[in-house]
C-alpha positions as CSV (number, residue, x, y, z in Angstrom):
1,X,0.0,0.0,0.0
2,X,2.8,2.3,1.1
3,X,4.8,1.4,-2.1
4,X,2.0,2.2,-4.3
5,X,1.1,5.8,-2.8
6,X,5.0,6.6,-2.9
7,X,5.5,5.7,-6.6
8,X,1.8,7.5,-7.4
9,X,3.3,10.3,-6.1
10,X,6.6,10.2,-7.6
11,X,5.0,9.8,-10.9
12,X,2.8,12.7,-10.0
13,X,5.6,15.2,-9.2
14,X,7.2,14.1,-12.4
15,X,3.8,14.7,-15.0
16,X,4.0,18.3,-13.3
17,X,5.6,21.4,-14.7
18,X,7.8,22.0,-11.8
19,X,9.5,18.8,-12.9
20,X,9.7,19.8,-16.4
21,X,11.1,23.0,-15.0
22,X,14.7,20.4,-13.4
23,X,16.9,19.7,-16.6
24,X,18.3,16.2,-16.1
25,X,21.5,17.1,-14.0
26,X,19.5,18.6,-11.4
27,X,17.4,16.0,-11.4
28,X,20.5,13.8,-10.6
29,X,21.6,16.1,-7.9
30,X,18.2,15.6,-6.3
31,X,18.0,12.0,-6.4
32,X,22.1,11.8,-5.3
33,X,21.2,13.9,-2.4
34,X,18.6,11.4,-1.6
35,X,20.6,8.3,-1.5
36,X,23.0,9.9,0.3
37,X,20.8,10.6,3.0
38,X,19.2,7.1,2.7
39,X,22.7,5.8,3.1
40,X,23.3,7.9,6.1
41,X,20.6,6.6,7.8
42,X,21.4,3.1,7.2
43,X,24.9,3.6,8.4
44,X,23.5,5.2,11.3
45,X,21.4,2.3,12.1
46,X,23.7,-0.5,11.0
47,X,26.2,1.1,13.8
48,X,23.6,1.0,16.3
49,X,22.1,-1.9,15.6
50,X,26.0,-3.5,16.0
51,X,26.8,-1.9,19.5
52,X,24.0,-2.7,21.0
53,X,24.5,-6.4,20.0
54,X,28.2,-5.8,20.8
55,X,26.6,-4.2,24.6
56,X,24.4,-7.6,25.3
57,X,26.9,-9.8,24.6
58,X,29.4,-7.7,27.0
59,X,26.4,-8.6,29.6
60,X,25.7,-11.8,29.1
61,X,29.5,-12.7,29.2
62,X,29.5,-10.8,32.7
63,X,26.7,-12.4,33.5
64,X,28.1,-16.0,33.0
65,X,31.7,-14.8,34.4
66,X,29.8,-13.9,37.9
67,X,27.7,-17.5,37.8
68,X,31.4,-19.3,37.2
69,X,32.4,-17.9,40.5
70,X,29.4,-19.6,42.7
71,X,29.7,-22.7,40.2
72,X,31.8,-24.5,42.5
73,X,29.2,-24.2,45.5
74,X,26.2,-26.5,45.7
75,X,22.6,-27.0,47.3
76,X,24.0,-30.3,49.2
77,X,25.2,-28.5,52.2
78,X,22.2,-26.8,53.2
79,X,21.0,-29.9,55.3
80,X,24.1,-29.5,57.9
81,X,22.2,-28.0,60.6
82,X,19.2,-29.6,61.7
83,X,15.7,-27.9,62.8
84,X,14.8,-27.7,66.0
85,X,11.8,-29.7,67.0
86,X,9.3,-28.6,69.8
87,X,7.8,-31.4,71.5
88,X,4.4,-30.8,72.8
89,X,3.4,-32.9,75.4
């Protein structure tokens, strides 16, 4: 849907007479400008998109680096001391 309205409309500014108006290099100019925006952008996000992966695994490394130091201990000596029982009588 988005497609569709985005080329109606680019085939719309082109059928005006502002567009008849650009000779061809300015045209270019127009459209080089755009994909070097467009490219911007992507780089933008790309770098982003990388540190933040970079970030979690940084975490998660941490996180398995403080579970290795308590890796050694173990539920089995929690029964070493024994309740105390009350006796009713």
């Amino acid at each position: 849907m988005g497609a569709r309205l985005l080329l109606a409309a680019a085939l719309l500014l082109l059928w005006t007479p502002a567009a008849e108006a650009l000779m061809e290099p300015e045209l270019c100019y127009i459209l080089d400008a755009i994909l070097f925006l467009y490219g911007i952008v992507l780089t933008i996000l790309y770098c982003r998109l990388k540190f933040l992966a970079r970030r979690e695994s940084r975490r998660r490394a941490a996180e398995k680096k403080e579970e290795a130091i308590y890796a050694g201990l173990s539920g089995e000596g929690q029964e070493m001391y024994e309740t105390l029982q009350i006796k009713h009588s």
